[in-house]
C-alpha positions, 0 to 999 in steps of 0.5 A: 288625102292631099289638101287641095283648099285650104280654109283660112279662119276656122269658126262660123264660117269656115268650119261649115265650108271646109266640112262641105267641101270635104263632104265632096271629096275635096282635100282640104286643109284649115289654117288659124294662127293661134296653136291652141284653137287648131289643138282643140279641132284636131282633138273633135272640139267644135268652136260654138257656133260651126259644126255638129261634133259627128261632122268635124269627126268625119271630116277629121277621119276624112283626112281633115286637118286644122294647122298653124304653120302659113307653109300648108298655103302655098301647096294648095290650089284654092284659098278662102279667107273666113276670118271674123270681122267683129264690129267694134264700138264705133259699129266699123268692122275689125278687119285685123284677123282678114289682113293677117290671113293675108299677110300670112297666104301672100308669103306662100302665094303661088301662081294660079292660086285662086283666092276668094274672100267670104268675111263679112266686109265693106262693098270695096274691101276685096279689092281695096284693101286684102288685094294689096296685101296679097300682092306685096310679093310681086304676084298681081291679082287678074294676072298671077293668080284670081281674086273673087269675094263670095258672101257667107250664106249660112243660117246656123241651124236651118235644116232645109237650107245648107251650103250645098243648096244654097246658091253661091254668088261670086264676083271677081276682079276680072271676069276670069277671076269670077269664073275661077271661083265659080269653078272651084264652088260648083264643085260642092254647090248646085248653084253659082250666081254671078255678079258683076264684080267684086263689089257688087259680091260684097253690097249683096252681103251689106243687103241681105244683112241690113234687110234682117236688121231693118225688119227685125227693128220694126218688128220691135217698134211694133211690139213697143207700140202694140203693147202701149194700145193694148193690141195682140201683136202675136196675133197681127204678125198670125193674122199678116203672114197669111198674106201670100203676097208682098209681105214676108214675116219678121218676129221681135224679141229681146235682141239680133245677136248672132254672127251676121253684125248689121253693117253700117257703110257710114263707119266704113274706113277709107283704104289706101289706095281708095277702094272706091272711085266714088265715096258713098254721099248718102248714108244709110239712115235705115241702117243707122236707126235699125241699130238704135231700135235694136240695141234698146230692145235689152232695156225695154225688156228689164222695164217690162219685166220690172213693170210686171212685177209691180202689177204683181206687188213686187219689186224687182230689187230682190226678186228671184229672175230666172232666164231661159235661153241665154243663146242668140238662136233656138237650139243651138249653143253659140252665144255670139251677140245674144242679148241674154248678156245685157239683159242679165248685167242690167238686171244685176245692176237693179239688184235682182237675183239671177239664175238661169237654164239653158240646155246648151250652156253649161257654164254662163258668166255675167260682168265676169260673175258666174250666174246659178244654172238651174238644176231643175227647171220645173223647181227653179221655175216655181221659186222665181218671182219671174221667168223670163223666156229669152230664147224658145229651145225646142226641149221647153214645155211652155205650156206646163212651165206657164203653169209652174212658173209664179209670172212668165213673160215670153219674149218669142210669143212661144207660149199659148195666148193667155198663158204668160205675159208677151213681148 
């Protein structure tokens, strides 16, 4: 089948889209420059965090291929950069991976070509930044060939809601630019949502991302301050949802985690040529203090599983921990960003004895040391001083292992009022 797309970046976002797009009957073709990643996906192996295996073996028997020769990209009509856009210590976004996809595409650009960016970036990146690289070669965007950004919308995992029914918005860099794009996702995707520009596509993604991060942090806040006054915050959150209007629920734990970094515009770097006509002159404060609420959940999830103890005449050096869910969300295997990590290193440190089970993680490591999968959970569950629920798979019977288990302290409020102890 002759590729008709090709996908630039092939992990959590691109996957889904090329396996969507094939699913429709568009030839596509998957480019990443490292050989040995396209090996493992023409072999059937799914990067963690992208595709069931059975829908990357259709779209392989489909006609699907992965490649890492740049020489594919000038043969297609329509190219998607996916590349990850990891945040770094200082919070701003790595945009290394987006500026090779486009030095490698720009080579091979052809006229007419439509290309969309969908990585996470800043409001001005399409234009400000990828838009140069792309026309190092003479082509012009808006002239030669059509430039759109399109937010990733994926929620890994959700049955009800797919690429196919989700709405796509798109917004060019003219308004034939917008139209192009919509034009090659209304061929796989019921609805297209147009905004205004570029920029405007790509605050869309800064919003919905910020808007779980934010909520997500009071969450936590209330869960900290539910505890301290003794109150059921299980049951506020039960009793709240209730209400069908003006309020929407949002559920702590012991972190985010997963792809979707919260994105923080005040470590956005400034592009040459300005990608702004005006620099942002008030930052996101809400941003800023959701990142700090969150990145202390992992900690306050050591302190209560030590202050539990101690009501239980134990010490925490020394005691056996067993961890339960070690992904960043139920009933999937990616452990992108999952505060299962942290949590683990920081038990380490205060000298307790880890071990862990999760039925989608066959091998974990800790600070480079591999930690003890627990064979049998029931048994694992009665030897440990405390378990520690930190992801709720839909394989764990909280109920008999709350039964089983010495103390249980569930982070999710998946387990039975009464049954453990509860974030």
């Amino acid at each position: 089948m002759p590729a008709d797309l090709a996908v630039l970046g092939l992990g959590s976002t691109g996957l889904p889209l090329a396996q969507a797009a094939s699913a429709a009957g568009v030839g596509v073709i998957g480019y990443d420059p490292d050989p040995a990643a396209v090996a493992d996906i023409n072999a059937g192996r799914v990067p963690a965090g992208s595709l069931a295996a059975p829908d990357l073996r259709r779209m392989l028997a489909g006609g699907f291929r992965a490649t890492a020769d740049p020489a594919v990209l000038g043969r297609v009509r329509t190219a998607v950069i996916c590349a990850p856009t990891p945040p770094g210590e200082d919070h701003a976004l790595d945009l290394s991976a987006v500026a090779a996809a486009a030095r490698a595409l720009a080579a091979q650009l052809r006229p007419h070509t439509t290309v969309v960016l969908e990585s996470a970036v800043y409001p001005g990146t399409t234009e400000g930044y990828l838009r140069p690289l792309l026309e190092t070669h003479g082509l012009r965007a808006g002239r030669d060939f059509h430039l759109a950004y399109s937010p990733g919308r994926l929620d890994p995992g959700n049955r009800a809601f797919q690429l196919a029914n989700t709405p796509k918005v798109v917004g060019g860099c003219t308004s034939a630019c917008t139209e192009a794009a919509a034009a090659f996702y209304s061929r796989f995707t019921e609805r297209i949502v147009r905004a205004r520009g570029t920029r405007e596509a790509e605050a869309v993604k800064l919003l919905e991302t910020n808007y779980r991060h934010v909520n997500i942090a009071f969450a936590n806040e209330m869960a900290v301050f539910c505890h301290d006054l003794g109150v059921d915050l299980w049951d506020v959150i039960r009793c709240a949802e209730t209400k069908p209007f003006g309020f929407q629920a949002f559920r702590p734990g012991p972190g985010v985690g997963g792809p979707a970094a919260p994105l923080d515009p005040n470590a956005a770097p400034h592009f040459t040529p300005p990608a702004h006509p005006r620099l942002p002159g008030h930052p996101l404060r809400m941003v800023e203090l959701a990142q700090e609420v969150n990145a202390r959940m992992p900690r306050y999830v050591v302190q209560r599983a030590a202050a539990l103890l101690n009501e239980h005449g134990k010490s925490l050096r020394g005691a056996r921990v067993l961890l339960l869910g070690v992904t960043y969300k139920a009933d999937l295997a990616d452990q992108q960003g999952a505060p299962a990590r942290e949590i683990g290193a920081r038990l380490l440190e205060l000298g307790a004895q880890l071990c862990y089970h999760d039925p989608y993680v066959p091998q974990w490591r800790v600070t480079d040391r591999p930690v003890p999968r627990a064979d049998s959970l029931w048994e694992a569950a009665a030897e440990a001083d405390l378990t520690l629920l930190l992801q709720h798979h839909r394989t764990y019977d909280l109920q008999g292992l709350a039964v089983k288990a010495q103390l249980l302290l569930d982070t999710r409020g998946a387990t039975p009022a009464g049954a453990a102890a509860r974030l």
